[in-house]
PyMOL Python script that loads the backbone (N, CA, C, O; Angstrom):
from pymol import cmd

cmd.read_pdbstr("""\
ATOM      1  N   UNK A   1       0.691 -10.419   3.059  1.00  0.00           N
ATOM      2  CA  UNK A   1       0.288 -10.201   1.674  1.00  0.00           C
ATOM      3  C   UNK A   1       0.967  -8.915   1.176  1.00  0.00           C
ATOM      4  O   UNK A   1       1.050  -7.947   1.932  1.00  0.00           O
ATOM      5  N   UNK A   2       1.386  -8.883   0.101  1.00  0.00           N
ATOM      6  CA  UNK A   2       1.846  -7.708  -0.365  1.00  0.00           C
ATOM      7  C   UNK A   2       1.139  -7.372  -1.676  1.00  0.00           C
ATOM      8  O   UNK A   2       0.890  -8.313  -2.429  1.00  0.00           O
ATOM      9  N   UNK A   3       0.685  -5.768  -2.136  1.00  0.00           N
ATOM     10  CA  UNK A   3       0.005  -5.271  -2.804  1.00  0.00           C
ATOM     11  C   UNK A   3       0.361  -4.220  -3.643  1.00  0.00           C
ATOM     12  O   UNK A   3       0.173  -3.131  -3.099  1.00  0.00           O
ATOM     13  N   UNK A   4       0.911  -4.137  -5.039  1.00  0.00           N
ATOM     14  CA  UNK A   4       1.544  -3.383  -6.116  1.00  0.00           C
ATOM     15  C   UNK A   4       0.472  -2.445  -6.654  1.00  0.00           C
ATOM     16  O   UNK A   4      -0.735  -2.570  -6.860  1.00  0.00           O
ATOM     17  N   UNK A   5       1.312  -1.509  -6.798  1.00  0.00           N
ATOM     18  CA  UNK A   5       0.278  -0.398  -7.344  1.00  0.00           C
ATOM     19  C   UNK A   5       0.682  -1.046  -8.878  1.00  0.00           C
ATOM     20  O   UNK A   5       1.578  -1.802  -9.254  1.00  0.00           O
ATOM     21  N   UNK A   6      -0.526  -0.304  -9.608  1.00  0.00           N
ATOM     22  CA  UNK A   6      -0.460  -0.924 -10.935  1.00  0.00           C
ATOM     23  C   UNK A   6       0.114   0.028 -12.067  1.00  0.00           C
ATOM     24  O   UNK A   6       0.473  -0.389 -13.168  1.00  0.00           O
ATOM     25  N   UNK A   7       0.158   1.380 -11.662  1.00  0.00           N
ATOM     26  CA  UNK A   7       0.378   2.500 -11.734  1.00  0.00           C
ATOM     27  C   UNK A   7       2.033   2.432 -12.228  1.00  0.00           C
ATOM     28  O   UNK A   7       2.424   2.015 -13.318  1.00  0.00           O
ATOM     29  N   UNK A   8       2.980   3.023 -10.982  1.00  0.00           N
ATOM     30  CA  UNK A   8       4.205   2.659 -11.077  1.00  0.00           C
ATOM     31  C   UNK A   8       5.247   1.567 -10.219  1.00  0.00           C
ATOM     32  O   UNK A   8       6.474   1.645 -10.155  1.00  0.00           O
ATOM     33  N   UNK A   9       4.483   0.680  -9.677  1.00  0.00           N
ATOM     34  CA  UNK A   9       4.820  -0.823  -9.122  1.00  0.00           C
ATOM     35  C   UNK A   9       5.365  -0.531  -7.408  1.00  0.00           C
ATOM     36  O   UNK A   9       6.064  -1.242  -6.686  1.00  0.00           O
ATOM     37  N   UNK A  10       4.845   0.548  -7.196  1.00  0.00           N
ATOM     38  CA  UNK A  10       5.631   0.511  -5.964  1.00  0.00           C
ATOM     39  C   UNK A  10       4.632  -0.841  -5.057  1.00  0.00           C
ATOM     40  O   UNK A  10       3.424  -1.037  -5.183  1.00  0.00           O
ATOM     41  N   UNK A  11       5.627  -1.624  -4.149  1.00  0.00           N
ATOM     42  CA  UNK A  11       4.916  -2.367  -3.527  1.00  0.00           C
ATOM     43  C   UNK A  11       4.455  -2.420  -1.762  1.00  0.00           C
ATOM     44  O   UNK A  11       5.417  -1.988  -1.126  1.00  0.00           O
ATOM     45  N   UNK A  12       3.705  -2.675  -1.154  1.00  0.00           N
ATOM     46  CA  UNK A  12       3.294  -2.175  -0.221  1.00  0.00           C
ATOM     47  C   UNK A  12       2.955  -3.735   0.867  1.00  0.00           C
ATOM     48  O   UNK A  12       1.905  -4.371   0.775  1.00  0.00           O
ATOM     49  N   UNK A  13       3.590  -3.936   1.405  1.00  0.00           N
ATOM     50  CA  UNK A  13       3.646  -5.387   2.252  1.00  0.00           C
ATOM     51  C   UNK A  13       3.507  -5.000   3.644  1.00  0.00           C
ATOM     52  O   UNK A  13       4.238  -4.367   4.405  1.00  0.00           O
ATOM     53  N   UNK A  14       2.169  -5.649   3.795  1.00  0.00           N
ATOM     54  CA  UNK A  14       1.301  -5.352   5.201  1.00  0.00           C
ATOM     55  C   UNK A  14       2.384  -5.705   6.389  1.00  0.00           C
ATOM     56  O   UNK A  14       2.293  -4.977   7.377  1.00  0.00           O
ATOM     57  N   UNK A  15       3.692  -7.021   6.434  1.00  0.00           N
ATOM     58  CA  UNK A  15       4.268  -7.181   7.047  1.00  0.00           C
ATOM     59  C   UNK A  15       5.087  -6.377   7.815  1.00  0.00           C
ATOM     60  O   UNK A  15       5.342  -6.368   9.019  1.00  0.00           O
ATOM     61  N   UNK A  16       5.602  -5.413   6.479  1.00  0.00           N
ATOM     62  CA  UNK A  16       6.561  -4.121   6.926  1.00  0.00           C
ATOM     63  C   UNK A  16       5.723  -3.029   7.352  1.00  0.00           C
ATOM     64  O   UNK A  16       6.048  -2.558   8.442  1.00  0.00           O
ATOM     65  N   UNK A  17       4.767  -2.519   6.805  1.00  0.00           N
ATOM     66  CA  UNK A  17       3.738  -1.290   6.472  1.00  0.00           C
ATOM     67  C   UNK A  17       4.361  -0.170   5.312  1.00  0.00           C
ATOM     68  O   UNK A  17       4.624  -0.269   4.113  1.00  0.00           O
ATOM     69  N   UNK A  18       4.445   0.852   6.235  1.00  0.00           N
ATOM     70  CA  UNK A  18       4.771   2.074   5.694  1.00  0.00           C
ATOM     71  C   UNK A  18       5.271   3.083   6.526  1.00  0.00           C
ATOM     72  O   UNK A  18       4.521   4.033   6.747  1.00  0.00           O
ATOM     73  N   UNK A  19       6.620   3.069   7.139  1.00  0.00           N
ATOM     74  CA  UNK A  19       7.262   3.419   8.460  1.00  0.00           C
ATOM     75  C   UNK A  19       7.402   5.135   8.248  1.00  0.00           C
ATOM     76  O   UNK A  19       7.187   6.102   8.979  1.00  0.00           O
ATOM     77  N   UNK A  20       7.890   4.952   6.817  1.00  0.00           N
ATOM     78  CA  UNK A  20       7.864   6.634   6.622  1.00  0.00           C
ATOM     79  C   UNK A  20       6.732   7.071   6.313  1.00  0.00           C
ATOM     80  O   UNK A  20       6.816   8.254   5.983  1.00  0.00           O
ATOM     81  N   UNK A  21       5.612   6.636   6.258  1.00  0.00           N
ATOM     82  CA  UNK A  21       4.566   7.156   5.945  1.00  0.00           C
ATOM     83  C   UNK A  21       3.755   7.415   7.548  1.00  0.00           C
ATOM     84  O   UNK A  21       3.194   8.508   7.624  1.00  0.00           O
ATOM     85  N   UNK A  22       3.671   6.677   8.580  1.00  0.00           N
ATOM     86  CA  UNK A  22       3.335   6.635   9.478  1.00  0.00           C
ATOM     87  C   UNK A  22       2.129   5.189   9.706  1.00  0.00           C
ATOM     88  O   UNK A  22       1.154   5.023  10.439  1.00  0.00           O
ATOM     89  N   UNK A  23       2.959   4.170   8.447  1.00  0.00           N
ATOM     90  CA  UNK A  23       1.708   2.619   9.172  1.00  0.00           C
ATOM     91  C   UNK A  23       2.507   2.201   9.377  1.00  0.00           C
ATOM     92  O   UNK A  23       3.563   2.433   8.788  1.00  0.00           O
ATOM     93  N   UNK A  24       2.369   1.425  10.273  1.00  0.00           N
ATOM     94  CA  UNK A  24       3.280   0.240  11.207  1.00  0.00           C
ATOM     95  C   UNK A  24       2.865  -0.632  10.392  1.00  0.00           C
ATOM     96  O   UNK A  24       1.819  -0.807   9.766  1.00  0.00           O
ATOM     97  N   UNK A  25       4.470  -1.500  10.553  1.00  0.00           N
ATOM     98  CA  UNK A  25       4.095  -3.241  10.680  1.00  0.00           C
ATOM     99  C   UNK A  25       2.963  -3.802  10.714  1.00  0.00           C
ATOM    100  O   UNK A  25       2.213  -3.061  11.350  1.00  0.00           O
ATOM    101  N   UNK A  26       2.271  -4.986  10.272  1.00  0.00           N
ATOM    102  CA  UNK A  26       1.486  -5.388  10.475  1.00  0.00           C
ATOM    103  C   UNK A  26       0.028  -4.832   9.815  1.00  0.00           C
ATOM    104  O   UNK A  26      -1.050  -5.424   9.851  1.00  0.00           O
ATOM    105  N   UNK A  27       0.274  -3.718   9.296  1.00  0.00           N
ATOM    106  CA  UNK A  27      -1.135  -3.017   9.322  1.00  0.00           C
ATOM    107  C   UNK A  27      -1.656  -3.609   7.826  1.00  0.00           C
ATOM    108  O   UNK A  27      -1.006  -3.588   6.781  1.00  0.00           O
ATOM    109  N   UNK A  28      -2.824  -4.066   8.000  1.00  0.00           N
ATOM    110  CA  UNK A  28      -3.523  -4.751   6.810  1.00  0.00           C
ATOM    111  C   UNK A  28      -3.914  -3.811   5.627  1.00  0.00           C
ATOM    112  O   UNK A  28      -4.499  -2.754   5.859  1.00  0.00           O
ATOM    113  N   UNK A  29      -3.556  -4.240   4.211  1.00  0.00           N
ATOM    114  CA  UNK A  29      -4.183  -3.563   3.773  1.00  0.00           C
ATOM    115  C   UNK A  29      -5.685  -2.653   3.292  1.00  0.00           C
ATOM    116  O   UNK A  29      -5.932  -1.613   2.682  1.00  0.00           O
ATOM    117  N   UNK A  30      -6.342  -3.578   3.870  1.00  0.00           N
ATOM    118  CA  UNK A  30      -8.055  -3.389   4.013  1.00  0.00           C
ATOM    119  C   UNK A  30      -8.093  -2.233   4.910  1.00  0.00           C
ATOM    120  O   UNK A  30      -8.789  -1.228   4.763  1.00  0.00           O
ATOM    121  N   UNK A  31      -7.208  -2.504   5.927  1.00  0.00           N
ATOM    122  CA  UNK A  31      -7.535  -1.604   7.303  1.00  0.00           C
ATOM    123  C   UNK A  31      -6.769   0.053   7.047  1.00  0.00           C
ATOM    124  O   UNK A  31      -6.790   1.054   7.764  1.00  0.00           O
ATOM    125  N   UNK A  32      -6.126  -0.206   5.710  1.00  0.00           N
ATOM    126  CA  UNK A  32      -5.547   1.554   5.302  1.00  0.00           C
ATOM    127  C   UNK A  32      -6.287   2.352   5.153  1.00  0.00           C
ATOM    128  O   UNK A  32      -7.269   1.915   4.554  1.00  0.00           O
ATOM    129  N   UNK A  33      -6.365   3.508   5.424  1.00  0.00           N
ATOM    130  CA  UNK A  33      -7.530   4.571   5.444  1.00  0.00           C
ATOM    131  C   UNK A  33      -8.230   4.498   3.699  1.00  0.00           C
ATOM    132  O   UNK A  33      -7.481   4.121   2.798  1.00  0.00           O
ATOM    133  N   UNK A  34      -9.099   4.733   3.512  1.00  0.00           N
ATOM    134  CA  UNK A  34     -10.117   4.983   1.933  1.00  0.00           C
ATOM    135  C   UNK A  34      -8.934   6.258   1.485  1.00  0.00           C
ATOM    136  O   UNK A  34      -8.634   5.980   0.324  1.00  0.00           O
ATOM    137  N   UNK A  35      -8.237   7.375   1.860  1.00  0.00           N
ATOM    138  CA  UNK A  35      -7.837   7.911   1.520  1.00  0.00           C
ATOM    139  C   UNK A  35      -6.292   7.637   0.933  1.00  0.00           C
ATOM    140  O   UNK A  35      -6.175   8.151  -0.179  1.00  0.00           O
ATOM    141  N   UNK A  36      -5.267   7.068   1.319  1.00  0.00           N
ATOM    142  CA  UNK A  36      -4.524   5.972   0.764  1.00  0.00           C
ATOM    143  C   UNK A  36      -3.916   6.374   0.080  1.00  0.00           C
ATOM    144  O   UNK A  36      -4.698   6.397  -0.871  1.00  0.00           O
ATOM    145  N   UNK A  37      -2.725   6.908  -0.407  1.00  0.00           N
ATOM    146  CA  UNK A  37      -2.188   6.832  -1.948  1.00  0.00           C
ATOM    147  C   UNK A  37      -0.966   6.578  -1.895  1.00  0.00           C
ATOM    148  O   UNK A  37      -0.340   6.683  -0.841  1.00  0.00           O
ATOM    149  N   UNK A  38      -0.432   6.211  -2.998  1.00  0.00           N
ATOM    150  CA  UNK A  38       0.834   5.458  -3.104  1.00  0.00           C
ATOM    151  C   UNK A  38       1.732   6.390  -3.008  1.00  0.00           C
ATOM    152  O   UNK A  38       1.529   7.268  -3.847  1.00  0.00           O
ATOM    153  N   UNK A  39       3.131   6.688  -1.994  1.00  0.00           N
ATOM    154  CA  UNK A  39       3.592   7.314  -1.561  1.00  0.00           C
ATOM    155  C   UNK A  39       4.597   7.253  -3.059  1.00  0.00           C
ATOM    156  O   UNK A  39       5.622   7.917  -2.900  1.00  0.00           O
ATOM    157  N   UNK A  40       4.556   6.972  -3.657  1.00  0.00           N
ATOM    158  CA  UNK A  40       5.398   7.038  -5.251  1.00  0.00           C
ATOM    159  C   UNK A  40       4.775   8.126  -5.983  1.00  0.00           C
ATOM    160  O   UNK A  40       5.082   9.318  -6.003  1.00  0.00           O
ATOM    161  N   UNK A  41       3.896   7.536  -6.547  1.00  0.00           N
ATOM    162  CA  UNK A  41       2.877   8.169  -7.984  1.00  0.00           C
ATOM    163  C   UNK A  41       1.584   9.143  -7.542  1.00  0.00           C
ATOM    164  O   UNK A  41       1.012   9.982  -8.239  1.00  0.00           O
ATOM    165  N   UNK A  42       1.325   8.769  -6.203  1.00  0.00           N
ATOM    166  CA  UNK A  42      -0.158   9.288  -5.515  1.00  0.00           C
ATOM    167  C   UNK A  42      -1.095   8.700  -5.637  1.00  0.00           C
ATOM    168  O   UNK A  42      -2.050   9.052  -4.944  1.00  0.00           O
ATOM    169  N   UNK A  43      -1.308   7.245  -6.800  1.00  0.00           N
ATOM    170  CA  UNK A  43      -2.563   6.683  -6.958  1.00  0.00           C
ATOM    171  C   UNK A  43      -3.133   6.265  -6.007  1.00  0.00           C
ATOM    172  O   UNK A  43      -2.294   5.937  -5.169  1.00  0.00           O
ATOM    173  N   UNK A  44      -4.260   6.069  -5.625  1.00  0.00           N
ATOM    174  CA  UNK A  44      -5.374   5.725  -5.149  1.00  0.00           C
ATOM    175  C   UNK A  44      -5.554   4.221  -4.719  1.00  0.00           C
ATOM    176  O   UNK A  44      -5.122   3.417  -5.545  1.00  0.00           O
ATOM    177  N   UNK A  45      -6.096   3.710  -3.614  1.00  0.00           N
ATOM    178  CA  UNK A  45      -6.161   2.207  -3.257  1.00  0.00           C
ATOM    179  C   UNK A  45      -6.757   1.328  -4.388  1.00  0.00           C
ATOM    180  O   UNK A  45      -6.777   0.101  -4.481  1.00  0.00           O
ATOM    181  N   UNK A  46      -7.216   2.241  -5.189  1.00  0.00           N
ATOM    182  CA  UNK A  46      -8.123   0.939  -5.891  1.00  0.00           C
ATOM    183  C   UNK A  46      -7.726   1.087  -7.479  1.00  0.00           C
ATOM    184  O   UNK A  46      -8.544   1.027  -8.396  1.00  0.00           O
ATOM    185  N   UNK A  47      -5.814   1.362  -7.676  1.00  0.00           N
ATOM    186  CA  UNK A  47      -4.802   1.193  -8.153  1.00  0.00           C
ATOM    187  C   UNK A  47      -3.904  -0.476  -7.475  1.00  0.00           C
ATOM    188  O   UNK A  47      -2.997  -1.059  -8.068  1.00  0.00           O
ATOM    189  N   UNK A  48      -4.230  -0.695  -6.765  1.00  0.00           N
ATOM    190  CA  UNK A  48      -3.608  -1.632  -6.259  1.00  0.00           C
ATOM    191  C   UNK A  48      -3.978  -3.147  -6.411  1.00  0.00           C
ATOM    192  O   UNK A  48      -5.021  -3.522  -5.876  1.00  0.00           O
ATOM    193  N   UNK A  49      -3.346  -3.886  -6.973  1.00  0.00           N
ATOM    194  CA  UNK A  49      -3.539  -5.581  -6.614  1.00  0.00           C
ATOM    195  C   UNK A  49      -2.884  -6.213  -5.856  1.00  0.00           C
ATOM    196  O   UNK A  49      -1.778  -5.731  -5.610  1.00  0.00           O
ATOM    197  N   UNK A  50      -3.263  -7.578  -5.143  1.00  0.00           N
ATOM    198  CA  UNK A  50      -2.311  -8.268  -4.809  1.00  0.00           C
ATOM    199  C   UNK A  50      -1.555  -9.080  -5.231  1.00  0.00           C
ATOM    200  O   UNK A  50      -2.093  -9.733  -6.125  1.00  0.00           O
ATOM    201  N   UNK A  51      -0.214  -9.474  -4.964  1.00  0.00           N
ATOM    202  CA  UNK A  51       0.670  -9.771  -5.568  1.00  0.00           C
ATOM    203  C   UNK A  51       0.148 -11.385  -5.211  1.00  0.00           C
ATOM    204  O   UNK A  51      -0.374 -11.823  -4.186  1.00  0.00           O
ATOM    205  N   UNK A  52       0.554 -12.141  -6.627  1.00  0.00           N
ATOM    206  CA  UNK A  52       0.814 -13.496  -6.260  1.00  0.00           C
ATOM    207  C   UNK A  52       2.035 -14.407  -5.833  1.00  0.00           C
ATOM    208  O   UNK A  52       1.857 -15.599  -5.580  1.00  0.00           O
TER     209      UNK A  52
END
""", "prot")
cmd.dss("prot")
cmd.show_as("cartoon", "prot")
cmd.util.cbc("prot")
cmd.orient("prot")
């Protein structure tokens, strides 16, 4: 599943993670820490939808 901030669109796909950020592959988005922010803009998880 992949999940766009709504903010400035960066997108975030559980498949890849976030390698420079320090999430691996695989890592779900549910399972991202409450603290979370979009390594773009800084928004917040609950900036984010999933993509259809």
């Amino acid at each position: 599943m992949v999940y766009v901030c709504t903010i400035c669109g960066y997108e975030y796909d559980e498949a890849v993670g976030d390698p420079d950020n320090g999430i691996p592959a695989g890592t779900k988005f549910e399972a991202l820490p409450e603290d979370f922010a979009c390594p773009v803009c800084g928004a917040g998880k609950d900036s984010f939808e999933a993509k259809e």
